[in-house]
Each structure stands twice: as C-alpha cells, then as structure tokens.
C-alpha positions in Angstrom: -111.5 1.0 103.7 -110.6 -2.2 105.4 -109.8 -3.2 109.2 -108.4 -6.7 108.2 -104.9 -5.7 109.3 -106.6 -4.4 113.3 -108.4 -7.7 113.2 -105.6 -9.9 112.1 -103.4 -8.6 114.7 -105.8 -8.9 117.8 -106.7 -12.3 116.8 -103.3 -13.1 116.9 -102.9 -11.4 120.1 -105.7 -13.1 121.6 -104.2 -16.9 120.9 -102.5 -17.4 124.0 -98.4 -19.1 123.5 -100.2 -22.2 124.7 -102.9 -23.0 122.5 -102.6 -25.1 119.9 -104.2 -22.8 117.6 -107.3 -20.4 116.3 -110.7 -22.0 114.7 -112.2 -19.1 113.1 -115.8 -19.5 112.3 -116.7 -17.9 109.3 -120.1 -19.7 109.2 -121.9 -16.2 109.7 -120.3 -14.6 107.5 -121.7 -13.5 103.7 -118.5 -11.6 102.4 -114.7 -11.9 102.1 -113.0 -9.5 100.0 -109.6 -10.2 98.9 -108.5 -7.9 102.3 -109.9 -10.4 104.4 -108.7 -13.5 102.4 -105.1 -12.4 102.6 -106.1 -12.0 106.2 -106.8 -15.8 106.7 -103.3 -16.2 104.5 -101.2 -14.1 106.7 -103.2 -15.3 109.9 -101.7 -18.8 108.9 -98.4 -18.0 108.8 -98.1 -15.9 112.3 -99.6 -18.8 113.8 -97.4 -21.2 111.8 -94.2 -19.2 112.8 -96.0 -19.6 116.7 -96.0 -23.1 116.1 -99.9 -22.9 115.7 -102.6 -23.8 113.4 -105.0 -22.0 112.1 -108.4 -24.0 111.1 -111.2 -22.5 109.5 -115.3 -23.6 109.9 -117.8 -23.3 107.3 -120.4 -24.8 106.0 -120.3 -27.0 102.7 -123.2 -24.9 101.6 -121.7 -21.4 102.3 -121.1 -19.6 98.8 -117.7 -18.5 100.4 -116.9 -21.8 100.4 -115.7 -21.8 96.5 -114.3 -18.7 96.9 -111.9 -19.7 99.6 -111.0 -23.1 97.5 -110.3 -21.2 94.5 -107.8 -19.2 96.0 -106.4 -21.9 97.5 -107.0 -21.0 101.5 -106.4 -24.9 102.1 -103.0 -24.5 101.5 -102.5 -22.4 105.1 -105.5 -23.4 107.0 -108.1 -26.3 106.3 -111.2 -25.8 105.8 -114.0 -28.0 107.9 -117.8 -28.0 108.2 -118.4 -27.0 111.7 -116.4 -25.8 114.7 -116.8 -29.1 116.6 -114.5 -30.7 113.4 -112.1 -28.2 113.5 -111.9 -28.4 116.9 -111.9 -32.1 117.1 -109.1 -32.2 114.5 -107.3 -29.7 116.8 -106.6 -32.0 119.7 
C-alpha cells in the first residue's frame, strides 16, 4: 500500500497561489518506489498547470540519484545538490 496519492495532494495544497514553487528535499530519503516517482512526475505537472515549479534536492552521492535520472525525473523537475541551490535557482 502506498500514500503517494494523500501526500501528492497536500503538498500541492500546502504551495500557496503565490509561491513560485515547491523544493522538495529528498536528501533523507533511502527509497522511492515507482509510486512515489510518478509522484514527483504528477507533482510537476499540478504545479506546472499553477504556473509553478517544482525543484528537487539531493545529494550527488544519494543512490536515488541514478534512479531518478534514469527515469528521466529531469524532464519535470531538476534535480540539484542542496536546498540552498534549488532555492537559489528559484528566485
């Protein structure tokens, strides 16, 4: 079982109309199945249709790191070492 759809809807909830978007830190995290990576996917495209980015943060090092390149994640949100770059690239 899988709560990607509950969290995909309040993080879209919880980007107010007039931010310019949603840095999601993934730089704790150890496991994305391919739930949570269509997550990021359609998380990219509410945002998109708000006008909004999405950016997401982790670590060069981070094993998820490959997965999220090879299935293409860039494509709807880039991908950046730390929150202070996503951030930074943000504004």
């Amino acid at each position: 079982m899988t709560n990607a759809g509950y969290i995909g809807d309040e993080l879209t909830r919880a980007v107010p109309n007039e931010a310019l978007g949603l840095v999601v830190d993934l730089t704790g995290t150890r496991y994305l199945d391919s739930a949570a990576v269509e997550l990021l996917f359609e998380l990219a495209r509410r945002l998109t249709r708000r006008r909004q980015r999405l950016s997401l943060a982790l670590p060069q090092t981070s094993p998820l790191r490959r997965v999220l390149l090879l299935t293409d994640v860039e494509t709807a949100a880039p991908l950046f070492d730390t929150v202070e770059e996503a951030l930074a690239a943000s504004g």
